[in-house]
Residue frames relative to the residue before (quaternion, step in Angstrom):
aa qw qx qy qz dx dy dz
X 1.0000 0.0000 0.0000 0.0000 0.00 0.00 0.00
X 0.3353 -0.8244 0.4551 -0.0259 3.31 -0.36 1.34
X 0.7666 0.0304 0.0281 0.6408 3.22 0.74 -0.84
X 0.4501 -0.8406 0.2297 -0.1949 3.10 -0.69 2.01
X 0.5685 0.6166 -0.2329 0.4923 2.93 1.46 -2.33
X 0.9137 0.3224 -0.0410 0.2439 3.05 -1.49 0.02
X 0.4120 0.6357 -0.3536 0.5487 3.61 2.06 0.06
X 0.3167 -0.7399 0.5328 0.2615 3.67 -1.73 -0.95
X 0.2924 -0.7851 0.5424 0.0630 3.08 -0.58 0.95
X 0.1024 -0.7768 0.6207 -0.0286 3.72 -0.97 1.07
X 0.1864 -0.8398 0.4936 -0.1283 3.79 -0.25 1.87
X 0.1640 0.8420 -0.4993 -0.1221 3.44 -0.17 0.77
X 0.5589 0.3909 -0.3598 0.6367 3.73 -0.64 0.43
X 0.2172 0.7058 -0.6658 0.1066 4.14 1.60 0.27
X 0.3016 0.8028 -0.4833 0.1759 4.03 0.08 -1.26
X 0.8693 0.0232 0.3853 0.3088 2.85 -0.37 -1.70
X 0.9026 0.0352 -0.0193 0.4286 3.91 -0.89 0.02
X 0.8190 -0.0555 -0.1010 0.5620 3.72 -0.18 -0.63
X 0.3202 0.8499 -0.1238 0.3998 3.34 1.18 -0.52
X 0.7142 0.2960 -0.0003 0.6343 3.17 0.19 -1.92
X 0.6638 0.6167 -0.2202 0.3613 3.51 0.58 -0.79
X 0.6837 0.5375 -0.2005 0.4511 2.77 1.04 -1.59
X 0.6848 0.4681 -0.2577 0.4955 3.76 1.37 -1.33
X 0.7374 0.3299 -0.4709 0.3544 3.39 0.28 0.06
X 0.5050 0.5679 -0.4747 0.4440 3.36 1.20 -0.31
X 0.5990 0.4545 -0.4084 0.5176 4.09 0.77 -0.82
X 0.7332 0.5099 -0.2993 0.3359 3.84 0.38 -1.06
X 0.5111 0.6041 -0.2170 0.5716 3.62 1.64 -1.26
X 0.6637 0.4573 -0.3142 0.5017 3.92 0.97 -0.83
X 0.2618 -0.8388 0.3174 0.3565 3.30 1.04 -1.11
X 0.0127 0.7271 -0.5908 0.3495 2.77 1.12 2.02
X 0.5187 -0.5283 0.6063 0.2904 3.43 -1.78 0.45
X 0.0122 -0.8545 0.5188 0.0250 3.99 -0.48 0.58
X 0.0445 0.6868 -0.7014 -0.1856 3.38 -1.31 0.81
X 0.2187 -0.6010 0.6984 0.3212 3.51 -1.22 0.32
X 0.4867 -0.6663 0.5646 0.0214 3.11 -2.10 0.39
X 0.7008 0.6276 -0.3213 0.1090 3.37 0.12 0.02
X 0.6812 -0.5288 0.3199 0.3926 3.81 -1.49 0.35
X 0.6360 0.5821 -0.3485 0.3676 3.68 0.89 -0.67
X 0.3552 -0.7000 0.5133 0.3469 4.45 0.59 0.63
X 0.8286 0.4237 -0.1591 0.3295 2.66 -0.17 -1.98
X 0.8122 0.2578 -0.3162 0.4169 3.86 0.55 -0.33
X 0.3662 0.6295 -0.4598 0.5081 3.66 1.83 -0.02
X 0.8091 0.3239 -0.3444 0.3490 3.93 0.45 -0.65
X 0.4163 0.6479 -0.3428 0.5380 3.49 1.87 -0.33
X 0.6846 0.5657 -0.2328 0.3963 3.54 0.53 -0.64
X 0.6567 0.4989 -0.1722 0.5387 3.09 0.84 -1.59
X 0.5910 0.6024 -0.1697 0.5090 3.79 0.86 -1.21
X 0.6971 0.3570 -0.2779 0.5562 3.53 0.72 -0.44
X 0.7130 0.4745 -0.3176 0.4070 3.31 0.56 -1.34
X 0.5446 0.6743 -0.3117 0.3893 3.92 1.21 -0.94
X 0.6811 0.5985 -0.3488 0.2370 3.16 0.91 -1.27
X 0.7018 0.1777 -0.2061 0.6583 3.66 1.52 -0.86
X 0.9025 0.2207 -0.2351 0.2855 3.42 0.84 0.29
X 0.1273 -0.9800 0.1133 0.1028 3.21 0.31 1.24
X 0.3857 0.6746 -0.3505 0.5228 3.01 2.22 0.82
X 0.6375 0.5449 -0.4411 0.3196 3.90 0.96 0.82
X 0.3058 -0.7106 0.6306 0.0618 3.50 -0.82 0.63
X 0.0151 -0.6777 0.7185 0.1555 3.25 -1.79 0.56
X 0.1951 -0.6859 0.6964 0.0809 3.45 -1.60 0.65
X 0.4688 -0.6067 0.5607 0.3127 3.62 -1.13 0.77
X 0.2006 0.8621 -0.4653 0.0012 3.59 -0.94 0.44
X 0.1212 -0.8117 0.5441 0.1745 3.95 0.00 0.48
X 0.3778 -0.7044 0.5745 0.1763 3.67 -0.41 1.40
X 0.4336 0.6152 -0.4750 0.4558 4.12 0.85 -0.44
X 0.8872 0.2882 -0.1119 0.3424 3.51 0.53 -1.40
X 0.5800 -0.6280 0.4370 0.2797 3.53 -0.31 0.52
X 0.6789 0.4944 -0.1180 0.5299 3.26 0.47 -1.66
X 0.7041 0.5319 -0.1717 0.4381 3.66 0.92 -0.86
X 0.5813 0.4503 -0.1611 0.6583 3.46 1.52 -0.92
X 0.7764 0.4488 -0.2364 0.3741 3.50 0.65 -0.66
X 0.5079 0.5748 -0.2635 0.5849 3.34 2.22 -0.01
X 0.8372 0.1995 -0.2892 0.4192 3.38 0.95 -0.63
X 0.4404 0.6457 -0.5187 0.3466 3.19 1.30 0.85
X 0.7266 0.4884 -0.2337 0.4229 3.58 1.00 -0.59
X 0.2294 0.7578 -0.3430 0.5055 3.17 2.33 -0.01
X 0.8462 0.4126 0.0125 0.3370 2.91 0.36 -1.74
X 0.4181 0.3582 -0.4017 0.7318 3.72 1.37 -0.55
X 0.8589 0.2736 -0.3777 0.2117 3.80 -0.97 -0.62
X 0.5205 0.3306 -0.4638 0.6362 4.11 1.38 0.35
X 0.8990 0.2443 -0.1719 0.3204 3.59 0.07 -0.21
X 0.4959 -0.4842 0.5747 0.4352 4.12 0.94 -0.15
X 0.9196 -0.1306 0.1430 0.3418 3.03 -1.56 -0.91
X 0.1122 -0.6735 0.6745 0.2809 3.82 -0.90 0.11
X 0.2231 -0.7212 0.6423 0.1324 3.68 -1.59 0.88
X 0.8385 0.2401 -0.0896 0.4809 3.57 0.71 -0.81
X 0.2630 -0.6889 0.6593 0.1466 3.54 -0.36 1.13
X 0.2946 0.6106 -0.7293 -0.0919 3.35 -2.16 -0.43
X 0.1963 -0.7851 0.5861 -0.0406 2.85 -0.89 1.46
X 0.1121 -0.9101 0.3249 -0.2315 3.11 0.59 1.51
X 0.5799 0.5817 -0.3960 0.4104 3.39 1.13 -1.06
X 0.0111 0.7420 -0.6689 0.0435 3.96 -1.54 0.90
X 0.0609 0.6718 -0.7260 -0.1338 3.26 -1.55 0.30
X 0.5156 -0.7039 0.4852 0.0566 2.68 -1.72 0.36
X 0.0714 0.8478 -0.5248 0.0254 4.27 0.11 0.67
X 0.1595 -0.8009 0.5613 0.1343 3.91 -0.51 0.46
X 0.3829 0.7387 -0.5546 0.0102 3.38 -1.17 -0.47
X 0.3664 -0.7825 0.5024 0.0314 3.65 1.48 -0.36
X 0.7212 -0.4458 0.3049 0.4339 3.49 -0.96 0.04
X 0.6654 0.5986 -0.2679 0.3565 3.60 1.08 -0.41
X 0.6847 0.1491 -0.0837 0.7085 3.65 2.13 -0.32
X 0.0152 -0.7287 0.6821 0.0601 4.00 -0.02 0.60
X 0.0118 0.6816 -0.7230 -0.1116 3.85 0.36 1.25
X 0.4580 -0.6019 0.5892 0.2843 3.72 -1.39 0.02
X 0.5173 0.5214 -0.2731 0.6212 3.61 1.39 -1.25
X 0.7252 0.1650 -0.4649 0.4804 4.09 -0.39 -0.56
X 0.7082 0.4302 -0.3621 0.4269 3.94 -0.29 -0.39
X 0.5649 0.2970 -0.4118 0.6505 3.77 1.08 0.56
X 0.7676 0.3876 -0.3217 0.3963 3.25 0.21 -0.07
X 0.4664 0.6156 -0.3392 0.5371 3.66 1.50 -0.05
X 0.7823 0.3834 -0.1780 0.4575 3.26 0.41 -1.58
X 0.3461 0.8276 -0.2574 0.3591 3.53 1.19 -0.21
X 0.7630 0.2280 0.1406 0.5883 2.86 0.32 -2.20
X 0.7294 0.5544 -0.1909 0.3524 3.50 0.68 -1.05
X 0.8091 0.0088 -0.0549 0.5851 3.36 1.23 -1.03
X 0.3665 0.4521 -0.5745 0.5755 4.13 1.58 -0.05
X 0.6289 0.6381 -0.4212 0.1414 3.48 -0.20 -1.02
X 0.5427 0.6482 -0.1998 0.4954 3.13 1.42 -1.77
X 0.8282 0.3776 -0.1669 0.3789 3.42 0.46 -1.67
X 0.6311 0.4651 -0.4238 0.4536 3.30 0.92 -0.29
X 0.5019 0.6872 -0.3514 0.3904 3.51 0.96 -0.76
X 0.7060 0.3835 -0.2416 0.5442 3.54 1.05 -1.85
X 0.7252 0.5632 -0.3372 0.2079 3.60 0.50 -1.00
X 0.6572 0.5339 -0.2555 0.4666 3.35 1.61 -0.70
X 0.6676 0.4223 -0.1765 0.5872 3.74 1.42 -0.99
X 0.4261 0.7881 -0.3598 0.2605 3.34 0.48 -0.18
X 0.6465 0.4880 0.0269 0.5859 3.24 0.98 -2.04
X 0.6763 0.5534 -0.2746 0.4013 3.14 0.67 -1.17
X 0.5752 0.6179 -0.1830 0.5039 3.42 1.01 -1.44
X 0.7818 0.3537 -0.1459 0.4923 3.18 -0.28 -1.48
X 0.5195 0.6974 -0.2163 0.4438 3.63 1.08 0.13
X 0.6715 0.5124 -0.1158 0.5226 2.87 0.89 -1.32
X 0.0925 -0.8276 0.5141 0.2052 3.40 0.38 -1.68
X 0.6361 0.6208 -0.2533 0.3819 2.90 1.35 0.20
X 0.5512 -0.6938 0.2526 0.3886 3.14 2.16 1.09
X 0.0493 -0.7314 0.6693 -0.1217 3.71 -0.80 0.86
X 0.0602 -0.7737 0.6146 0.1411 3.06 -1.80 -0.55
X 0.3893 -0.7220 0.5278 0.2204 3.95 -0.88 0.77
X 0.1246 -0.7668 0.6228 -0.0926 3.10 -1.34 0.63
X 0.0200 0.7946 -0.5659 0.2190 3.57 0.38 1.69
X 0.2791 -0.7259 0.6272 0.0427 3.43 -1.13 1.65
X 0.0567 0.7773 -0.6197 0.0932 3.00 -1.23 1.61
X 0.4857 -0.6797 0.5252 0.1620 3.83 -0.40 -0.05
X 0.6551 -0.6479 0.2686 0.2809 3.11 -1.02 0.76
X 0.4790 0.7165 -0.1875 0.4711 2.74 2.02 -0.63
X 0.6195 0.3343 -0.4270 0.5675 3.62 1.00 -0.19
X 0.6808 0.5693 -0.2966 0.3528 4.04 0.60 0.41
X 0.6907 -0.1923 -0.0521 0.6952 3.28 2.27 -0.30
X 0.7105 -0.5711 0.3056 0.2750 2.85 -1.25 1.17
X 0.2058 0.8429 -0.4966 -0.0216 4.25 1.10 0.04
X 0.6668 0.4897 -0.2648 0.4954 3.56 1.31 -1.10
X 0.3722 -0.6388 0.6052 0.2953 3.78 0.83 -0.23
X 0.9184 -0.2636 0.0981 0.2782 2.69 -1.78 -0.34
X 0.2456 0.8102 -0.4411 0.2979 3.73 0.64 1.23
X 0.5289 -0.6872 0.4316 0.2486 3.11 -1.42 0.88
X 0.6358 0.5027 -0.3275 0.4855 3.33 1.50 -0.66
X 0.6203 0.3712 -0.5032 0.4735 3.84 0.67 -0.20
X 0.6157 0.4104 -0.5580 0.3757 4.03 0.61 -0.53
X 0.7826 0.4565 -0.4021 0.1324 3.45 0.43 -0.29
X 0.5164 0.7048 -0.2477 0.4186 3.07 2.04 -0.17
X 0.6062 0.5565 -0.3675 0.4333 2.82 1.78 -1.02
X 0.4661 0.6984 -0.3578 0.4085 4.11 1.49 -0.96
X 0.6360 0.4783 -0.2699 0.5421 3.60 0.57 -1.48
X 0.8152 0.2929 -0.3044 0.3962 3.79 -0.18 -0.51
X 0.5553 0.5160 -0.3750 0.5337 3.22 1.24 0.06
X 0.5215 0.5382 -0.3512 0.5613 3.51 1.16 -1.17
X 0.7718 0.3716 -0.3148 0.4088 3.57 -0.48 -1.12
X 0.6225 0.4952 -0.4450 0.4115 3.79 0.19 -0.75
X 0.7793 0.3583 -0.2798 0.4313 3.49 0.35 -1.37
X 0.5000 0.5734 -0.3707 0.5328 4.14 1.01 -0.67
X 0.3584 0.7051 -0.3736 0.4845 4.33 1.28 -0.70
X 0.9124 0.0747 0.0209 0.4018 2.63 -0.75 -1.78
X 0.6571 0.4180 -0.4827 0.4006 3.70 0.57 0.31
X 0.8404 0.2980 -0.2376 0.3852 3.55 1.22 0.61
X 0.0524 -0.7099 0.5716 -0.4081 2.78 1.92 1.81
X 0.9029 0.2253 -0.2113 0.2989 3.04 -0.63 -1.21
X 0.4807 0.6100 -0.3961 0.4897 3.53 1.16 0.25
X 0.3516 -0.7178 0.5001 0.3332 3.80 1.21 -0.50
X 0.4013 0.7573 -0.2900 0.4258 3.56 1.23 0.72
X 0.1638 -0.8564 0.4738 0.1236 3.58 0.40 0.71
X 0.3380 -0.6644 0.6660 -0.0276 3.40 -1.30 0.52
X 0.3687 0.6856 -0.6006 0.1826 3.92 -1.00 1.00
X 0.1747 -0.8176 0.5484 0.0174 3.02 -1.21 1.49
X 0.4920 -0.7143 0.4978 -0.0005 3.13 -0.70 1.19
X 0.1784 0.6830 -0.6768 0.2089 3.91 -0.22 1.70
X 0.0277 0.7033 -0.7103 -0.0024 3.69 -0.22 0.99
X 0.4556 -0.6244 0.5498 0.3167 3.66 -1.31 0.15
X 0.8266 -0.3190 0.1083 0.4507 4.07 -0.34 -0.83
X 0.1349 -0.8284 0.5276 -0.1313 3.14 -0.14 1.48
X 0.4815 -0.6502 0.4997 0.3095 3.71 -1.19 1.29
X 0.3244 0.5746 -0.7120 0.2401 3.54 -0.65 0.88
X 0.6348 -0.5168 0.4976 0.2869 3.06 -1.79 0.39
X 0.2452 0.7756 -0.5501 0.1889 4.42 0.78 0.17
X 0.6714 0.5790 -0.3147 0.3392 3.18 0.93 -0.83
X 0.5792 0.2423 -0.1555 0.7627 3.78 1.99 -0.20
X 0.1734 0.7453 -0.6190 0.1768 3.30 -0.05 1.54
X 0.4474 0.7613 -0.3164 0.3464 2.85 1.48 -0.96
X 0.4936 0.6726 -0.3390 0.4348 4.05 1.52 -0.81
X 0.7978 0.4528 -0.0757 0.3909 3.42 1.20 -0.63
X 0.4906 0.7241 -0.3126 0.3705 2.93 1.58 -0.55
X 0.6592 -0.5669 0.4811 0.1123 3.39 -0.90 1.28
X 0.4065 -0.6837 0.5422 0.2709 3.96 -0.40 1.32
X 0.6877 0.3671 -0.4098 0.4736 3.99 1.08 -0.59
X 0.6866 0.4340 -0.4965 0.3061 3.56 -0.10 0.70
X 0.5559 -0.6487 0.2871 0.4333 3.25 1.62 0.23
X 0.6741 -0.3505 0.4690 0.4504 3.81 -1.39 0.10
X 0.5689 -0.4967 0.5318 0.3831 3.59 -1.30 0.61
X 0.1269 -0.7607 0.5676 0.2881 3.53 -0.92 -0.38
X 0.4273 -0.8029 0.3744 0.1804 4.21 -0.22 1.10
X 0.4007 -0.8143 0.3821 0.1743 2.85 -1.05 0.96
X 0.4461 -0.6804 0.4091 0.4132 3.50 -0.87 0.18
X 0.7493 -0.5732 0.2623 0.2031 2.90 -1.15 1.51
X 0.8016 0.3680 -0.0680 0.4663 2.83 0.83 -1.20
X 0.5799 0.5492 -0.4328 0.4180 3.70 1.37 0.51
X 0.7101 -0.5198 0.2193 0.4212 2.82 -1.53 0.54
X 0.6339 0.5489 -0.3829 0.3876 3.62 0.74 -1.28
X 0.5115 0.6730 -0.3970 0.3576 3.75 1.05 -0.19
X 0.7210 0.4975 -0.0726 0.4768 2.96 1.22 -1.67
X 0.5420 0.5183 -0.3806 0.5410 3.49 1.50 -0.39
X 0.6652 0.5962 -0.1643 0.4184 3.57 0.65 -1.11
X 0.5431 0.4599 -0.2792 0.6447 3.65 1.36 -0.68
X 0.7653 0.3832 -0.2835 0.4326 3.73 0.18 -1.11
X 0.6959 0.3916 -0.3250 0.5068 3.59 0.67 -0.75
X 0.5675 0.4293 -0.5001 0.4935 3.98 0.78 0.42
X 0.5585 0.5218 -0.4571 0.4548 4.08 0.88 -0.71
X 0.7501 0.4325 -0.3744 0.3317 3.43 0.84 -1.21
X 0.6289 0.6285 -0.3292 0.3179 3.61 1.23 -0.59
X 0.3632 0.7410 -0.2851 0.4875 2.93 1.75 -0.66
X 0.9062 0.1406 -0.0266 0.3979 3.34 0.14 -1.72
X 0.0515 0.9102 -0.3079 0.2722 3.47 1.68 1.04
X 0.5067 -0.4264 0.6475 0.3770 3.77 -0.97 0.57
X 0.5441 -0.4635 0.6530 0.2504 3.33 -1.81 1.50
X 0.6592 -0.4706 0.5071 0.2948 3.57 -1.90 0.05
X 0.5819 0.6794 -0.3019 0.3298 3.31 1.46 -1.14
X 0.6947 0.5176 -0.2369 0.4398 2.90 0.90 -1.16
X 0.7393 0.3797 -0.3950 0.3915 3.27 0.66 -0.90
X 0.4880 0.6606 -0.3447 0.4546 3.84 0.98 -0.66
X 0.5480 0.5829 -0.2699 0.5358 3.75 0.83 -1.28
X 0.8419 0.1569 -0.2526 0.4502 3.79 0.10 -1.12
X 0.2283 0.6189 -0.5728 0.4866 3.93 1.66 0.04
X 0.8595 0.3992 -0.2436 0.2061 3.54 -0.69 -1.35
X 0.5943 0.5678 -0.2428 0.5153 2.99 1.64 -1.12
X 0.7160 0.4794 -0.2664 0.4320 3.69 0.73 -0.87
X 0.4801 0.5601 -0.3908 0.5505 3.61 1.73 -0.33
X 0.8076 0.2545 -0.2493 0.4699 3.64 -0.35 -1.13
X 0.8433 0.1954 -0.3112 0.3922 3.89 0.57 0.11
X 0.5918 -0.6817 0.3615 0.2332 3.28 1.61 1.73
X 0.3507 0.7116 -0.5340 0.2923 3.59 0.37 1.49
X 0.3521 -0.7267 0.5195 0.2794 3.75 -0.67 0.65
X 0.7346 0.3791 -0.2232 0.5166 3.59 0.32 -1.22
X 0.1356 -0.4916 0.8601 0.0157 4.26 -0.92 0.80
X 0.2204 0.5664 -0.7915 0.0640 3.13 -1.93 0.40
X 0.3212 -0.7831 0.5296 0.0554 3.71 -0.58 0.99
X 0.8182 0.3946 -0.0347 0.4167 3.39 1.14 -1.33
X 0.0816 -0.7876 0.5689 0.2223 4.16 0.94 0.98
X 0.6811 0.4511 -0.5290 0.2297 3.96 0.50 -0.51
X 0.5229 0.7135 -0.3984 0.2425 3.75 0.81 0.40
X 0.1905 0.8798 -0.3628 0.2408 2.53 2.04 -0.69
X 0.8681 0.2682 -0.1846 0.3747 3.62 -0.33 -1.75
X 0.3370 0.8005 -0.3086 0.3878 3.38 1.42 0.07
X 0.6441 0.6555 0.0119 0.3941 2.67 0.89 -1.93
X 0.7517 0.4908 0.0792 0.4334 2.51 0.76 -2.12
X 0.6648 0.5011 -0.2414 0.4987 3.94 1.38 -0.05
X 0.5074 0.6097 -0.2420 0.5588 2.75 1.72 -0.84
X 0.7863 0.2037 -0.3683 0.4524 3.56 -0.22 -1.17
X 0.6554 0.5797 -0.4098 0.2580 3.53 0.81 -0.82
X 0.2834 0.8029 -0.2592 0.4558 3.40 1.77 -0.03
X 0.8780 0.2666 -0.0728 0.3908 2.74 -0.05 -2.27
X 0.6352 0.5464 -0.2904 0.4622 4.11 1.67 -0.90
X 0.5990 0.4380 -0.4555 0.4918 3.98 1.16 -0.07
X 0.5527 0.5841 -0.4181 0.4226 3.71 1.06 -0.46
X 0.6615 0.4834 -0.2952 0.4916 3.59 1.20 -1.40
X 0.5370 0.7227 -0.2452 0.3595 3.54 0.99 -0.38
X 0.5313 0.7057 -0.1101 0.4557 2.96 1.48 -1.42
X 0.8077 0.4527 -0.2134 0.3118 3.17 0.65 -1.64
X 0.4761 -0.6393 0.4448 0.4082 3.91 -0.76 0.75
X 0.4047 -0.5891 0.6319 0.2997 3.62 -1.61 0.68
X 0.1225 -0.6960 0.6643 0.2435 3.57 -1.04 0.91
């Protein structure tokens, strides 16, 4: 999508961190913007900021977990604004515990938000889009984590890994529709994920704590230092936009992951090796 001004943008997880970012970069373009999110009190702080130089954004309350909820602030959004052109389904939490807590409640609740979320997001805009005809484009936040396995056993890398699967295959079945497709895998970024838990639905139960003294603790400490010392949102939003108007799938934010990456497939092609030629 080349030519932007004057389209709509739909932000969930708008609030806060990439998100928030993500809307002023769409608003700063001069896109119409609603953000989206479950948290009131900082969904209207947001909006309130963004207004101040731009006064074509809206916020709608919305829990991406719930269908019915996603499907409220989509029609939010056709009725303050007409069409919607750019989706991002962005909103994430975050739940550890690794091999040392299999909670059942955090890993429903991950996959929820993390990868129902996605789908409700696509299922409600979708139609809508392809409707219009007037060409659009999706935006689905994943993490580096859906690209190698660094967090181990974790509900948030299986769901990241879903979303990049989701988005590739959702790609190519809306090439030919003139529909774009971009999947977001930034690495650590200053946002506030690391206290998702603030959000967390009364039906998935109370977190349950780890022991101090396990490892997944010690993962969980280190991945907050790193969040700490994280790529600004701007940046990541900045290459969001760029990958919209010049119709890129893969976002990546972070080149030192690269060799990451790069163990992984080399991994997965010495296995393919392996295999006899009949």
């Amino acid at each position: 999508m080349r030519e932007i001004a004057g389209k709509t943008a739909f932000v969930t997880g708008g609030a806060s961190g990439i998100g928030l970012a993500l809307g002023r970069a769409f608003a700063e373009a001069g896109m119409n913007v609603m953000l989206a999110d479950i948290e009131t009190d900082a969904l209207q702080a947001a909006v309130k900021n963004l207004q101040a130089f731009a006064p074509n954004v809206r916020g709608t309350i919305c829990d991406v977990a719930d269908p019915a909820s996603v499907e409220r602030a989509a029609q939010a959004s056709f009725e303050a604004f007409g069409n919607v052109h750019v989706v991002c389904n962005n909103a994430g939490v975050a739940a550890g515990g690794g091999i040392d807590l299999i909670s059942l409640d955090n890993w429903r609740w991950v996959l929820d938000v993390n990868l129902m979320g996605v789908l409700h997001g696509i299922k409600s805009f979708l139609p809508h889009i392809r409707a219009h005809g007037e060409g659009g484009h999706i935006v689905n936040t994943a993490s580096m984590a859906g690209i190698y396995s660094g967090l181990g056993f974790s509900p948030y890398g299986a769901s990241k890994f879903a979303v990049v699967s989701m988005s590739e295959g959702l790609a190519m079945q809306l090439r030919p529709h003139g529909i774009g497709v971009s999947v977001l895998c930034p690495s650590f970024v200053r946002t506030r994920i690391g206290e998702s838990g603030r959000n967390r639905p009364q039906r998935y139960g109370p977190a349950q704590p780890l022991d101090p003294a396990s490892p997944a603790a010690a993962m969980v400490a280190e991945i907050a230092r790193q969040l700490e010392a994280g790529l600004e949102p701007a940046a990541v939003a900045a290459r969001v936009l760029a990958a919209v108007r010049d119709d890129e799938l893969y976002v990546f934010t972070h080149p030192d992951m690269r060799s990451e990456v790069e163990e992984r497939f080399a991994a997965i092609l010495a296995a393919m090796d392996k295999v006899p030629v009949h």
